[in-house]
N, C-alpha and C positions, 0 to 999 in steps of 0.2 A: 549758803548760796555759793556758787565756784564765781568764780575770780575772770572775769575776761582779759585775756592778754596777747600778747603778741613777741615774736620771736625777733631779733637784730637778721635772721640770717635772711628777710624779708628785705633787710635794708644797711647791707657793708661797708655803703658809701655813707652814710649818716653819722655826725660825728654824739656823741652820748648828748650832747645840749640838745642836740637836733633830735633825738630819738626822745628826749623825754618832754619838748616842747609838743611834738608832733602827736604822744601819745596820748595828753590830757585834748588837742583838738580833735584828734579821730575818735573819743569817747573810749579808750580803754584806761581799767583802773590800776595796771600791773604789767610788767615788762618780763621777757627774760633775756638776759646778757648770755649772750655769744662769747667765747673767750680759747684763746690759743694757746694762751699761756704767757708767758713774761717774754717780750722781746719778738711775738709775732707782729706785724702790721697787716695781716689777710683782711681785717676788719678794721675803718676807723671807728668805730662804736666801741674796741676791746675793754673792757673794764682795766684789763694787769697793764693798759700804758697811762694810766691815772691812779693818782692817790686814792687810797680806798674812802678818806672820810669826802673831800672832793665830788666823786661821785655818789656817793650816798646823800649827801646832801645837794645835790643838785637835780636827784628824783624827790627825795622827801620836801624841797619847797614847792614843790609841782603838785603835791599828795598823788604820786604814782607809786606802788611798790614794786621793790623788786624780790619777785617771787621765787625766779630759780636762775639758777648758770646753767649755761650751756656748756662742755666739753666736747673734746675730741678723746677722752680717756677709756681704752678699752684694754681689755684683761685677757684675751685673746694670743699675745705672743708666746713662739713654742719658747722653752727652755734651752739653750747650749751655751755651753757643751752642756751635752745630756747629764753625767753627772756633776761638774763642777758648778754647774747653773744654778745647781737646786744650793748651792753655799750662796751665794751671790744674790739668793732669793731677795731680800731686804734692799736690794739697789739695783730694783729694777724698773726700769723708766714709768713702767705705767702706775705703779704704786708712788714714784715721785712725782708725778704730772696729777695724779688724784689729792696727795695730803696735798699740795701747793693747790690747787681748786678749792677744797674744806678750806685754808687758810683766806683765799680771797674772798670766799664769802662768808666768813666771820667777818672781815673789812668789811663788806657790803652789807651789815645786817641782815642778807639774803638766807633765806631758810632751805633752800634745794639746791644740790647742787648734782646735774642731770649729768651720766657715764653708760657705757656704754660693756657688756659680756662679750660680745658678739660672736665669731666661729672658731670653729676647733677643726685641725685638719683630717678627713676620711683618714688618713693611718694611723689617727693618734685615738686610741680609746675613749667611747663615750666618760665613764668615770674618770680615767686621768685627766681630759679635758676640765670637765667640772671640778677636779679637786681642784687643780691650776688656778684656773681664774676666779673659783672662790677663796681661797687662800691670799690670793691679794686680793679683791675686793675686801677681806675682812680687814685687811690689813690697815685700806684706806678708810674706814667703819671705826676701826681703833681709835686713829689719828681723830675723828669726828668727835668721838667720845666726850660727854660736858660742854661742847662747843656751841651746840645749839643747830647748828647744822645738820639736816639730814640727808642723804644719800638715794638717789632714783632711780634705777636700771629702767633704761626704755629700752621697748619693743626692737629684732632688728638680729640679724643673720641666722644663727645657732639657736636666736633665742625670741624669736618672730611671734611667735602665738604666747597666749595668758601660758598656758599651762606648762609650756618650755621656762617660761619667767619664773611661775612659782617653782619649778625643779630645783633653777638655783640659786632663786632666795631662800627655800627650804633648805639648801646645802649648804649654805652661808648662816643660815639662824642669827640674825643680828636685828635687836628693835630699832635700828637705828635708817634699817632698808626696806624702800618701800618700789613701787613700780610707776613707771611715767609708761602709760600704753599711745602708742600714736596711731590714729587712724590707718593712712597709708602702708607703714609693717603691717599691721595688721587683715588690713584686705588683700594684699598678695599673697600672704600667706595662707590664704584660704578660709580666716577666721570671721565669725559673724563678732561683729563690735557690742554689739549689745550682750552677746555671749560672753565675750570675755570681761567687760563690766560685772556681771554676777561672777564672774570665776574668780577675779582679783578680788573681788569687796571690797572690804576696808584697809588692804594695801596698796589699792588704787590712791597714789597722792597727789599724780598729776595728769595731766591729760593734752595731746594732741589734735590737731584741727588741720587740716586744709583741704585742697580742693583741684583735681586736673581735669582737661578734657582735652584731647591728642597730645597727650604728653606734656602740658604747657600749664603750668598754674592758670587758674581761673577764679571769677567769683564764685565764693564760699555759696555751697547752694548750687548750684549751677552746674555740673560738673560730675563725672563719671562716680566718684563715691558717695555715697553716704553719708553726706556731713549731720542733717539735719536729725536726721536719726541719731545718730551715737552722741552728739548735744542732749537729747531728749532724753535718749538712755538714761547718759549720766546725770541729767537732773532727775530724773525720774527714784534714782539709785540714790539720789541723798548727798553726790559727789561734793563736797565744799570746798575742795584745791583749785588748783589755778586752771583753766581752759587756756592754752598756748596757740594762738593761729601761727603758725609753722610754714609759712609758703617761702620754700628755698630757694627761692629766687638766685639766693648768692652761688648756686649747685646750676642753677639751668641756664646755662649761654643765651637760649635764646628771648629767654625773660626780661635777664639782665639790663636789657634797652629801657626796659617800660617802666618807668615811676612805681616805685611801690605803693605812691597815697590810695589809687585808686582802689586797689582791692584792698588794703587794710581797712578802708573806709567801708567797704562793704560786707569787711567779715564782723566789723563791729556792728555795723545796722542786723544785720542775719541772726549773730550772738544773740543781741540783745530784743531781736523778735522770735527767736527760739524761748527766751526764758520768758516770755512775756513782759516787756520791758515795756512802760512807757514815757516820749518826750512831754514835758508839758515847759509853758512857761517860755518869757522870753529870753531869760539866762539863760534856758536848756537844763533845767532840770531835772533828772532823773530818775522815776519812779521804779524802785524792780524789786517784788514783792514784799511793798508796803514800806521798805529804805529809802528813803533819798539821799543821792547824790550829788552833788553841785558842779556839773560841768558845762564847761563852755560851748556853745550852740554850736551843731556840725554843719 
């Protein structure tokens, strides 16, 4: 059964108490942490300005897990100098800003840790690109290596549809990488969701959710994409990783205003009547296919 959850970038003003109190009342079972890196403050929610057992135990008394990190880490920068860059290769920012990500979530016992391929410039060869950012992706794959942590390429620039994804995870060959597809890359790109569900399989490890109408986050359901379908897909496909409701709120100015409770609240009702979920009980009990849950009444 996949994992309902929801993303910090939904909520940058919330501090981690506040995000994992909030999450066991909106009815989700799993988070994912947003993160900058050490010494960013974009985010009070960032996991790297708290000790790692701290926040791990401050979602594990909740029983919320944390399923994945968020980064800003992509593999994308050209090389320079042309040749001296390729020496330099081992100290270059993006391969330092990925092992330090692997490291924070071995702190967080968190199992994903979500980065980014993304573009390669019109003058620079499709192969040269691909060698490039696979060569450090593998790099930070290495560093993962025994850790217990795995590695996610989500959907997004150069590498927007399933089948750009598998090009360069196929380029990369590491068991250690798998694909986080998100809705929204995906349907600007032109690609049917449920399509790209069968094309990834079972490298599909995570999955993305949300939902617009004129341009504005909306309730989940409601709204110009596809939500309730590519849920369905991927139960229908067997998916058992985490479902992330993704409404970037912290990206759209004009959202920004509006409380986040309300639509997380309703991506959780949506979710959990997509899978067939039912409330029963006056603690609010959670029944979804044949489990129960013990959460507190919404």
């Amino acid at each position: 059964m996949l994992k309902p959850a929801f993303s910090t970038v939904a909520c940058p003003e919330w501090t981690l108490r506040t995000v994992a109190d909030r999450a066991v009342e909106l009815g989700f079972e799993a988070v994912e942490l947003r993160t900058f890196g050490d010494g960013s403050r974009q985010f009070a929610c960032d996991p790297a300005l708290s000790s790692d057992s701290k926040v791990r135990g401050m979602f594990m008394q909740r029983g919320i897990e944390i399923l994945s990190l968020g980064s800003s880490v992509r593999f994308d920068e050209p090389i320079f100098p042309p040749v001296l860059g390729h020496f330099l290769h081992a100290r270059e920012r993006s391969v330092r800003e990925g092992k330090r990500a692997v490291d924070l979530a071995v702190g967080l016992e968190c199992p994903l840790v979500r980065v980014f391929g993304f573009e390669y410039p019109a003058r620079e060869g499709r192969n040269a690109a691909l060698g490039r950012i696979a060569g450090r992706l593998s790099m930070v794959l290495d560093h993962a290596d025994k850790s217990g942590v795995r590695i996610v390429l989500e959907n997004g620039g150069s590498f927007s549809t399933s089948q750009q994804m598998l090009e360069l995870m196929d380029k990369v060959n590491h068991p250690l990488l798998g694909a986080c597809y998100g809705l929204g890359a995906g349907v600007v790109a032109g690609e049917d969701p449920a399509a790209a569900v069968r094309s990834l399989g079972a490298r599909l490890w995570a999955a993305r959710v949300t939902d617009i109408k004129d341009g504005r986050p909306c309730e989940l359901g409601m709204g110009e994409l596809p939500a309730e379908a590519w849920v369905r897909a991927l139960i229908a496909s067997g998916f058992d990783g985490p479902l992330v409701y993704a409404m970037d709120r912290a990206w759209t100015p004009d959202a920004a205003a509006t409380p986040p409770d309300g639509l997380l609240r309703a991506a959780s009702k949506a979710i959990y009547g997509w899978l067939g979920a039912t409330e029963t009980g006056g603690a609010g009990t959670r029944a979804i296919g044949g489990a129960a849950a013990a959460r507190p009444a919404r």
